[in-house]
N, C-alpha and C positions, 0 to 999 in steps of 0.2 A: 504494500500500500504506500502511495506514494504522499510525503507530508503535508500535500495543501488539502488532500481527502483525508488523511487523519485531522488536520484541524480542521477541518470542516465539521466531519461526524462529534470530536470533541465539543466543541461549541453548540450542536443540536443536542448533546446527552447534555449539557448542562441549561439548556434551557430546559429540555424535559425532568431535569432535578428541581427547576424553580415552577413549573407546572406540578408539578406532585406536592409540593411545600405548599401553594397553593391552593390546591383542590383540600387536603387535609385541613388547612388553618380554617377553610371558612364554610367548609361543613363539623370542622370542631369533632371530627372522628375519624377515623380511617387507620390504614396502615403504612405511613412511610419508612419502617426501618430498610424493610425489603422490596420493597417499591425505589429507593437509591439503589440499592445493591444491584438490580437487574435492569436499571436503565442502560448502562454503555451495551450490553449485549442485546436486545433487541431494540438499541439507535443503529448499531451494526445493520441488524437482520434488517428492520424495515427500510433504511436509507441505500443499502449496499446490497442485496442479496435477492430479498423475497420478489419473487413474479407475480405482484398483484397490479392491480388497476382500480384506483382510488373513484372512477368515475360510474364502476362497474363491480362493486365489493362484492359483487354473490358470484363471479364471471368461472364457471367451470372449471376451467383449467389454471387458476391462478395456487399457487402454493398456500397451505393453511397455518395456523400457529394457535394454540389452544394456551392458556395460562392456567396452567394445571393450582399453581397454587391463586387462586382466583384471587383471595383477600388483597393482592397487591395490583388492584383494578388502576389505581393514580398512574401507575409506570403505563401501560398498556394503553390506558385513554389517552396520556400524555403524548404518545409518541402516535399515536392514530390521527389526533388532534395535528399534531407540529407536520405529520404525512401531507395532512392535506383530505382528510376523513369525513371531518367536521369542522366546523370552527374552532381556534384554538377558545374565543371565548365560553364556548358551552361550558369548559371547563369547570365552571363557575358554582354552576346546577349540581356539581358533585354530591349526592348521597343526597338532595333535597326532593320536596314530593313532587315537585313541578320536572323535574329532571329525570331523561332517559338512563343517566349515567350513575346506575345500582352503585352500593358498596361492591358488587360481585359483576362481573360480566354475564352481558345478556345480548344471544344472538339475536334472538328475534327483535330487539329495536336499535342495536347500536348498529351503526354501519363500520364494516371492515371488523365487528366481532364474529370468531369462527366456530367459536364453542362456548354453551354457557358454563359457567364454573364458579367453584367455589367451596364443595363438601372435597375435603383433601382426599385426595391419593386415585381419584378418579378419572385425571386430566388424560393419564398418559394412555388409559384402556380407548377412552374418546378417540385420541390423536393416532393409536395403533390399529384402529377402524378404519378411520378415513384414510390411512397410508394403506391398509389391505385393498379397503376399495377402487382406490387410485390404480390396483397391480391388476386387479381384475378386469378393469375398464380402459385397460391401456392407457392410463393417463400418464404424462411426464411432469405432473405436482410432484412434491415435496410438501410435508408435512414437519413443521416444528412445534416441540414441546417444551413450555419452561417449569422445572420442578425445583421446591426447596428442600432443602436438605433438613427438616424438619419433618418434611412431607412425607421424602420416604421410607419414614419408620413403616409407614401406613401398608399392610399386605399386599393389595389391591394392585401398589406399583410393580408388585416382583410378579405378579403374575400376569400384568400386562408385556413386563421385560421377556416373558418368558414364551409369550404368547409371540413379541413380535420375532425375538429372533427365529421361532419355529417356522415362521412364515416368512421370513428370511427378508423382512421390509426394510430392506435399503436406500427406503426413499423415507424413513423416517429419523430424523434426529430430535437426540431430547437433550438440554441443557439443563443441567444441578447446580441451582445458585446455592453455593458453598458459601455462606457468612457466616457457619458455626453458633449460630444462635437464632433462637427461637422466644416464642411468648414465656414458657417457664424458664429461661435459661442457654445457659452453653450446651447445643446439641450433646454433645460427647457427655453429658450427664444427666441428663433428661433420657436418651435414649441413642446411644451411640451408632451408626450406620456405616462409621470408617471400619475399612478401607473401601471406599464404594467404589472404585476404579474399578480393585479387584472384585468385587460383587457382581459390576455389571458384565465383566469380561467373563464370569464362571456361568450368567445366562448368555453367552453367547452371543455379545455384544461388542462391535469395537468402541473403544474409550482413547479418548483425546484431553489429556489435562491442558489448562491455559490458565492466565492473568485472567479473570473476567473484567479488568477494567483495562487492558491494555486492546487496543482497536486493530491493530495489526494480527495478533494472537486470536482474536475473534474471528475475525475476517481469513485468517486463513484454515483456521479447523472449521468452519462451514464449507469451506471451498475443498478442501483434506477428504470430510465426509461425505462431499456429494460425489466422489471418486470410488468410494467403497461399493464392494457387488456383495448382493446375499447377506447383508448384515446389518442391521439398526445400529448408529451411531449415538454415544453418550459423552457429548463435551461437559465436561467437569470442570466448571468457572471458580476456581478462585476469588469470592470477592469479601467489599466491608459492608459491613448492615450499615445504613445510613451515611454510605460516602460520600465526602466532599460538602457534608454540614457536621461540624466540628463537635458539638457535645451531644450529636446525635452515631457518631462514628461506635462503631463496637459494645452501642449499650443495648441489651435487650428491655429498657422499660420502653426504647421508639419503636417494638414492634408493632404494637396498633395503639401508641397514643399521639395526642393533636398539639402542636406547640400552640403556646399564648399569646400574643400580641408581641412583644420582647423577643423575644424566643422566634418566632414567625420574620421579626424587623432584621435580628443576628444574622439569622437564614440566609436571607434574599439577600443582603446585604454581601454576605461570604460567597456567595454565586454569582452575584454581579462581579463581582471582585477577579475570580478565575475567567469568568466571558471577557471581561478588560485587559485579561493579561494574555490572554490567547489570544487575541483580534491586533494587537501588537506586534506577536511574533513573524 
């Protein structure tokens, strides 16, 4: 990837960080810890990768992306929105009764949403549907999945893993936003899932570990994975719960709480601040 498209895509994950600070402040609920964590890899996927057509969101043959852990709807509406989807101002309607835009995704009234979601560990069986069907209907989709690593304590994942490698869906990849914490805690204590590399590679999976916040490393394990035959791809992102908003970085109490006014001003402020120093470079 060549630097004036990595600062390009940079500059769009970080407006879509101030979109998510956003949608939470002024619905006063939501979840941003993991909603930063997974914006630079699907600003990757929608700006650089995905085969849709924002004009034509239902268009047949366009690639799918399901967000398995749903709760982190602000990342997904964010970057649908900054797409070109809907207005970026809908954003606003986040979580209220006059607005399309649930706490959770919903296919039926969002446009450019692919699956509804939101009860954990269900995304990936979704997303390993629509990749079977795609094989059976000669389609050349691709189907992306993003799962948290809190998610897949959940059973439901290992047996969608298991289901896709037997059908050998090579047109399916899933991302595991690794931020090592969750609503109770530090995964690894709550309910440990490492070595998931090794997990997913024993059902029968290739696995690609990467920076989940580094744009080059994104961009090329999508590009890595869409090369493999016969086999479901599992990039394992590396990332920070709440990156790039400071006393939100590595705490699990910003799993699903709202900043306050303060808190909200610090935000926006520390995001302006990196959009300013990257528009310089």
């Amino acid at each position: 990837m060549d630097k004036s498209k990595e600062k390009e895509l940079a500059i769009i994950a970080i407006k879509v960080r101030k979109d998510i600070v956003e949608q939470v402040y002024r619905a006063k609920s939501g979840h941003p810890g993991g909603s930063l964590s997974i914006a630079d890899v699907l600003t990757v996927l929608y700006f650089n990768n995905m085969n849709i057509d924002i004009n034509n969101s239902k268009w047949e043959d366009r690639d799918r992306f399901v967000l398995s852990k749903g709760h982190c709807s602000p990342a997904l509406y964010a970057v649908l929105a900054e797409r070109g989807f809907f207005p970026v101002e809908d954003l606003k309607g986040f979580r209220s009764i006059d607005s399309v835009l649930q706490g959770h995704p919903d296919m039926k009234y969002i446009k450019g949403v692919d699956m509804s979601s939101g009860s954990l560990g269900q995304g990936l069986s979704a997303a390993s549907g629509m990749a079977l069907s795609g094989k059976v209907h000669n389609k050349n989709y691709t189907v992306y999945a993003a799962l948290g690593d809190g998610e897949i304590a959940e059973g439901q994942i290992w047996e969608a893993a298991m289901f896709s490698a037997h059908y050998k869906l090579d047109n399916l990849i899933a991302f595991v936003d690794v931020n090592g914490l969750q609503i109770d805690g530090p995964t690894c204590e709550v309910m440990n899932s490492e070595p998931i590399d090794k997990k997913f590679e024993a059902f029968g999976w290739n696995v690609i570990k990467i920076d989940g916040h580094n744009y080059d490393e994104i961009d090329s394990a999508i590009k890595n994975a869409k090369e493999i035959k016969e086999k479901p791809t599992a990039i394992i992102c590396k990332t920070t719960k709440g990156k790039n908003v400071s006393f939100m970085e590595n705490q699990a109490k910003w799993h699903g709480s709202a900043p306050n006014e303060e808190q909200y001003n610090q935000a926006i402020r520390e995001l302006d601040e990196l959009i300013s120093k990257l528009e310089v470079l």
